[in-house]
C-alpha positions in Angstrom: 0.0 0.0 0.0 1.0 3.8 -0.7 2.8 5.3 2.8 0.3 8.3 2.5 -2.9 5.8 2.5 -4.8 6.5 5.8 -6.1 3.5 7.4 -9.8 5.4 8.2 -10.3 7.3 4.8 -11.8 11.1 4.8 -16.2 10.7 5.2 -15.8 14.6 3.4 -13.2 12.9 0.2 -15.6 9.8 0.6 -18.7 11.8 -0.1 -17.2 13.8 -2.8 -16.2 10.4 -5.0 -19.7 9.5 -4.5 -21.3 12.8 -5.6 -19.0 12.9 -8.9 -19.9 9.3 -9.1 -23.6 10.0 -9.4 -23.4 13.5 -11.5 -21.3 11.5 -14.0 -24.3 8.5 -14.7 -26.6 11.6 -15.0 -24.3 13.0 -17.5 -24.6 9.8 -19.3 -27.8 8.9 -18.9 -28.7 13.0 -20.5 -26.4 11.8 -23.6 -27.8 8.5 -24.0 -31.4 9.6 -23.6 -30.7 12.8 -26.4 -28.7 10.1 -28.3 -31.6 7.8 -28.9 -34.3 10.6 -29.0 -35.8 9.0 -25.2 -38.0 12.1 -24.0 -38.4 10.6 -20.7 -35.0 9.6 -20.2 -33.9 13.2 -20.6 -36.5 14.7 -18.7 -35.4 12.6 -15.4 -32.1 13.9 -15.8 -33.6 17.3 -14.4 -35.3 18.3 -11.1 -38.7 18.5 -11.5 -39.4 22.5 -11.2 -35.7 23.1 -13.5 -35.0 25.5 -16.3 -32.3 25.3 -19.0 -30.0 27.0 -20.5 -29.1 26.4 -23.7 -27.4 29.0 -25.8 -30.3 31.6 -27.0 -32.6 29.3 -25.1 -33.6 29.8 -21.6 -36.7 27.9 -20.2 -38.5 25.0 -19.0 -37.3 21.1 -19.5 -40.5 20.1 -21.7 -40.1 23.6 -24.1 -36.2 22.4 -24.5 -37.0 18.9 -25.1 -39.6 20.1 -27.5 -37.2 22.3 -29.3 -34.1 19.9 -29.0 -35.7 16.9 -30.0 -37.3 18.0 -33.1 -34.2 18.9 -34.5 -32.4 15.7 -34.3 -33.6 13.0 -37.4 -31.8 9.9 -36.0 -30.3 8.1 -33.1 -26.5 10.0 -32.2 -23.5 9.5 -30.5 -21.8 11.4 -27.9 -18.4 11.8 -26.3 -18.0 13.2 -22.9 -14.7 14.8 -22.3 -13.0 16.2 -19.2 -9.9 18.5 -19.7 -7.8 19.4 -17.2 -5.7 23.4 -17.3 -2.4 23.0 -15.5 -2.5 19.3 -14.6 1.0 18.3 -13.5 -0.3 14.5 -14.3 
């Protein structure tokens, strides 16, 4: 094991892992439900009483599905991407 590995870990680093855990599958459950044109899949991404924002748009989940939606023909495919400024990886 690493030296600096604490034998109790931190509940605050512990809570954070799990919070990025679970706004990542929202992430991907908003691309895969756009990608395959799945309204309600989408929709549950959001809280119910949300707005988005959307470059000129600004408003309501079900007027931004509405407007989204119509404009895609076919099924999609996205890539999420996470860029790091100054990482000293």
């Amino acid at each position: 094991m690493p030296q600096d590995f604490a034998d109790t870990p931190d509940p605050a680093a512990l809570t954070r892992l799990v919070d990025e855990h679970e706004i990542r599958q929202v992430l991907h459950r908003y691309c895969r439900g756009i990608d395959r044109m799945d309204r309600e899949l989408v929709a549950a991404c959001y809280h119910p009483d949300a707005t988005d924002e959307h470059g000129s748009f600004s408003g309501g989940v079900d007027a931004f599905l509405d407007l989204s939606l119509i404009h895609i023909s076919e099924p999609t495919r996205r890539r999420l991407e996470s860029r790091v400024a100054g990482c000293a990886c």
